[in-house]
N, C-alpha and C positions, 0 to 999 in steps of 0.2 A: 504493500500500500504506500500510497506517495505519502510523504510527509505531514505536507500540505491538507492532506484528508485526516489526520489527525489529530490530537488536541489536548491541552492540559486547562486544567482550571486556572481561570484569571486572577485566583488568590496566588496561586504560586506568584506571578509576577508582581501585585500588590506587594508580598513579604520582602520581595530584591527592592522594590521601590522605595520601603519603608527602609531596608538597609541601607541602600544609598542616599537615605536622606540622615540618617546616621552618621554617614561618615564625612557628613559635608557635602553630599555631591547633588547637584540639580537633577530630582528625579523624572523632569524634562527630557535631558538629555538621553536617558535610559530608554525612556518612552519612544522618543523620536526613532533612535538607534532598531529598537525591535520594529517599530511602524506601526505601532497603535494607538487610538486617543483616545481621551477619558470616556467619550460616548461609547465604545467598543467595552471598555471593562465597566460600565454603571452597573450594566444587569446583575441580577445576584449569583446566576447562572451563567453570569458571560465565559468564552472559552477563547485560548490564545490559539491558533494553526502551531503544529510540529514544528515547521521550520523556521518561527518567529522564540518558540519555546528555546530552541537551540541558540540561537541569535544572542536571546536574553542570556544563555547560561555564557557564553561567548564572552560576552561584557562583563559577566559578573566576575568569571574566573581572571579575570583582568585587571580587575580593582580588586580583586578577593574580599567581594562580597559573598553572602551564602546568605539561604533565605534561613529564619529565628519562626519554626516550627511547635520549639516547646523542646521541655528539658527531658522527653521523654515519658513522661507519663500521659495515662489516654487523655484526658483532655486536651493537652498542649499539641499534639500533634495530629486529632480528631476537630478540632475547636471550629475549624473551616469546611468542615464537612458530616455534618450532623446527620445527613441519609447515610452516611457511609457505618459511622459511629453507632445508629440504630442499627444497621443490622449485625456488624463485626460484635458489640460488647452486649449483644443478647441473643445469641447461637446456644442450641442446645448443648452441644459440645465442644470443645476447642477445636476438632478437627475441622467441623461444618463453620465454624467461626473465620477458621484458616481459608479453607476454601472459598467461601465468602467472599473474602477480602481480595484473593485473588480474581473472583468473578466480578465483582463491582468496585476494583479501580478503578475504573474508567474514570471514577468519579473525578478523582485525584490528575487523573492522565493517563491514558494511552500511547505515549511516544516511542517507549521499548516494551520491552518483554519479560513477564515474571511466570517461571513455569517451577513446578513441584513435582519432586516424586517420591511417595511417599513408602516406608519398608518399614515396619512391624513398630516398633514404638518414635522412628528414626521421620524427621521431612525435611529432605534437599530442597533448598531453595537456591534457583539460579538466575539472575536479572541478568539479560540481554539490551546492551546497546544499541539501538537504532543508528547506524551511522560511524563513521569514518575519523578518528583523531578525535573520538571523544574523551572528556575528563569522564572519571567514575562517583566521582563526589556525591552525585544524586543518589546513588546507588543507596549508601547507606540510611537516607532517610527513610527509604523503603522499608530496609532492615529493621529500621530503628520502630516502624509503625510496627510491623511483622511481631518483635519481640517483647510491644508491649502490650498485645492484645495477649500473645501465649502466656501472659505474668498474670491478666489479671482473671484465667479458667485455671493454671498452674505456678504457685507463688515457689514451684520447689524444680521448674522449668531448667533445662539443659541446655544451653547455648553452647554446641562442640566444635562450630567452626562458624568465623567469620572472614573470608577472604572475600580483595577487590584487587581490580589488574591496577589502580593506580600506585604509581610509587610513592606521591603523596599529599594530604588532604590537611586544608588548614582547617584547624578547631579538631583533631583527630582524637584527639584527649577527651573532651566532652562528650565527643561524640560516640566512644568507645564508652564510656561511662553507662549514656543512654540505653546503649545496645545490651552491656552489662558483659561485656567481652573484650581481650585483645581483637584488634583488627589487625590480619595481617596484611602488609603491602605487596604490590609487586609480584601477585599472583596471575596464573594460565587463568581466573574465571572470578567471575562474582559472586561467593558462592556465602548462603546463611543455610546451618545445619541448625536445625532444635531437637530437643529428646525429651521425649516427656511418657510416663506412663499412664497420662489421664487425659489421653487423646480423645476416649469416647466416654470418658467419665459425667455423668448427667450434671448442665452445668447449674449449682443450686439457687442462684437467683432468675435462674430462664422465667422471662413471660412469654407463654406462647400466643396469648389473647395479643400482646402487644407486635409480638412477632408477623400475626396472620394483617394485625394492622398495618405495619410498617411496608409491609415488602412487596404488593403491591404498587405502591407510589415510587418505593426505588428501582424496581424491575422498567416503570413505565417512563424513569429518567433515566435509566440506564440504555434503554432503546432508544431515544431523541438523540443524544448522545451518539452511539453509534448509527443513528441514521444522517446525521449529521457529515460523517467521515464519510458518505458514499460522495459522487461525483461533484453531482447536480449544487448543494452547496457549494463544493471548493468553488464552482464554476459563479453562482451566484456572489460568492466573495470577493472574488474578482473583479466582477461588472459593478461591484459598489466601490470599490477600490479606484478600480477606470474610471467612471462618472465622478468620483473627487476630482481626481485629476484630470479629466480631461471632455469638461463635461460639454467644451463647444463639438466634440465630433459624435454626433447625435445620432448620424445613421447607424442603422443594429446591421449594416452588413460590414462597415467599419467599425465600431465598437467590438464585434465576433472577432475581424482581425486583430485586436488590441487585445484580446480577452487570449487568442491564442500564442500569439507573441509570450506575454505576460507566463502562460502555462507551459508556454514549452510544447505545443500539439501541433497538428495539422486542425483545418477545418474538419476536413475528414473525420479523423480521431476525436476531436470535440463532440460531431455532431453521432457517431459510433457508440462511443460511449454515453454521452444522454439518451440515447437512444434506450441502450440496456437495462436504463434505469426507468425507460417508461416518460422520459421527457425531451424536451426539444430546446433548442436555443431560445429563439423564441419567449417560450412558454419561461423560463428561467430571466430573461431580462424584464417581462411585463410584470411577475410575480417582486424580484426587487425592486422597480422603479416603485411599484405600487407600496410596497414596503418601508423602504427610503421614505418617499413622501409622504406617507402615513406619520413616522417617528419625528420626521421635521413638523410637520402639523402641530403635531402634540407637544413636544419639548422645545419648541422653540418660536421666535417668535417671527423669523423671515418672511418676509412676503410672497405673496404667491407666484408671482412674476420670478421670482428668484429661487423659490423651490422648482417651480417648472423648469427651469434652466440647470438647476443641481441634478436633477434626474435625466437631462439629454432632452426636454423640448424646447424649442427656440420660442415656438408658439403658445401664449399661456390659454386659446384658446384647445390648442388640442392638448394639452396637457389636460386641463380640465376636462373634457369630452371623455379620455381614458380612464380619469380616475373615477370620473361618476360612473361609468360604464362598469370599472371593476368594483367600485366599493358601494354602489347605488346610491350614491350621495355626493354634493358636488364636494370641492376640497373645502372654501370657507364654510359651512354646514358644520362639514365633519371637526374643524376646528371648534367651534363654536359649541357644538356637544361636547366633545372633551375638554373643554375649557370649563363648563361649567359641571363635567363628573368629577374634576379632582377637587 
């Protein structure tokens, strides 16, 4: 999967921005550097792309920042993620807790790969890096969620091995602290071992009333999420990306050129691939222009003349014709209602 189709939570970034406003630094400048602006991270649910996450870590490792997740205990490093936190710290057992965690990271980020294999009281954990000349830094934060969820089903937990390929990790003392283990450096793999004898031990404060409650609502963010990573979005990110920039070239058979440029495709392969997913170009710019102009409406306060122009119409009469057409209501209306809902 391209990068690009993947995604972390926009806390992780929030946390480097708050350390680089720590250390002195303009967390402008950070922002800029990845290519996103405050309007991209407001949501609560906002998500960074794969290869802006990488960018970010890029910069950080540069200034040796590190995102301040918490000193290891569940709250501090669950704090940002409370669907995740419901279902990991109320699993009937530690194993299903374990598993869990691995099934609904997503929440946290999907950029690499964490796979298990589990042998009779023993669970190999291996994090895989996505990509080329990576630092391993991140790794351990994983580790660190990983070994404090098995503390708080098993207080008498087994950490046998902590190895990462980096040679070396600032803050590794804390950080080794958190985990509750030496870390060793300058390993073939990234590998977290636990051992525990109360893998299926019933866990004694399970609520399964609350359990049947939770996990519905995370299964049904956990799918937005990955429906997110399929094409059609990246493609849609883009054309919102393009019309910032470049919002005088309005025609969608030139904007498609700009949009494949940007991707790295053929027309061909743009229109191949949406296709597989059941959509068309087309159908993907009218749904963001529509989209765009919806959020300018509401959050702000620009004219309409000048939203029609942010989204690619030169003409604010056909700007308006589309949007009543898609939203059955013309644009000032639609302001004029959510002006008076908030």
């Amino acid at each position: 999967m391209d990068l690009r189709q993947k995604s972390v939570s926009a806390h992780i970034l929030k946390m480097f921005l708050a350390s680089a406003e720590r250390h002195g630094l303009d967390p402008n400048q950070l922002r800029a550097f990845v290519g996103v602006t405050d309007a991209e991270l407001a949501h609560a649910d906002a998500r960074v792309p794969g290869d802006k996450h990488l960018k970010m870590l890029a910069f950080a490792k540069g200034l040796h920042l590190r995102e301040h997740a918490g000193e290891g205990d569940m709250p501090g490093w669950f704090a940002h993620f409370p669907e995740l936190a419901g279902i990991v710290m109320n699993g009937a057992t530690l194993r299903e807790a374990l598993r869990d965690f691995i099934e609904y990271r997503d929440f946290v980020g999907n950029v690499d790969w964490l796979l298990a294999q589990e042998a009779g009281t023993e669970i190999v954990f291996d994090y895989v890096l996505d990509g080329t000349s990576r630092d391993a830094g991140c790794v351990l934060g994983n580790f660190a969620m990983i070994t404090s969820i098995a503390k708080l089903y098993d207080a008498d937990i087994g950490i046998r091995d902590v190895s990462i390929t980096a040679d070396d990790i600032k803050g590794l003392a804390s950080i080794g602290d958190a985990i509750g283990a030496h870390v060793r450096l300058g390993q073939p793999r990234n590998r977290l071992v636990i051992e525990s004898s109360a893998l299926d031990r019933p866990f004694e404060i399970y609520n399964a009333a609350l359990a049947k409650s939770q996990r519905p609502a995370a299964r049904e963010k956990l799918a937005r999420i990955r429906e997110s990573g399929q094409f059609a979005p990246m493609v849609a990110r883009c054309v919102r990306e393009s019309l910032a920039l470049q919002a005088d070239r309005v025609e969608s058979k030139a904007l498609q050129a700009v949009v494949c440029e940007r991707l790295d495709v053929t027309r061909w392969v743009l229109q191949r691939r949406l296709a597989a997913e059941g959509s068309t170009f087309s159908d993907v710019l009218a749904r963001t222009r529509a989209e765009e102009a919806c959020r300018l409406l509401e959050h702000t306060s620009m004219p309409i003349r000048e939203i029609s122009e942010r989204v690619g119409y030169q003409s604010t009469i056909a700007f308006t014709n589309f949007f009543t057409q898609s939203q059955g209501i013309s644009p000032a209306r639609y302001r004029d209602r959510h002006r008076f809902s908030r």
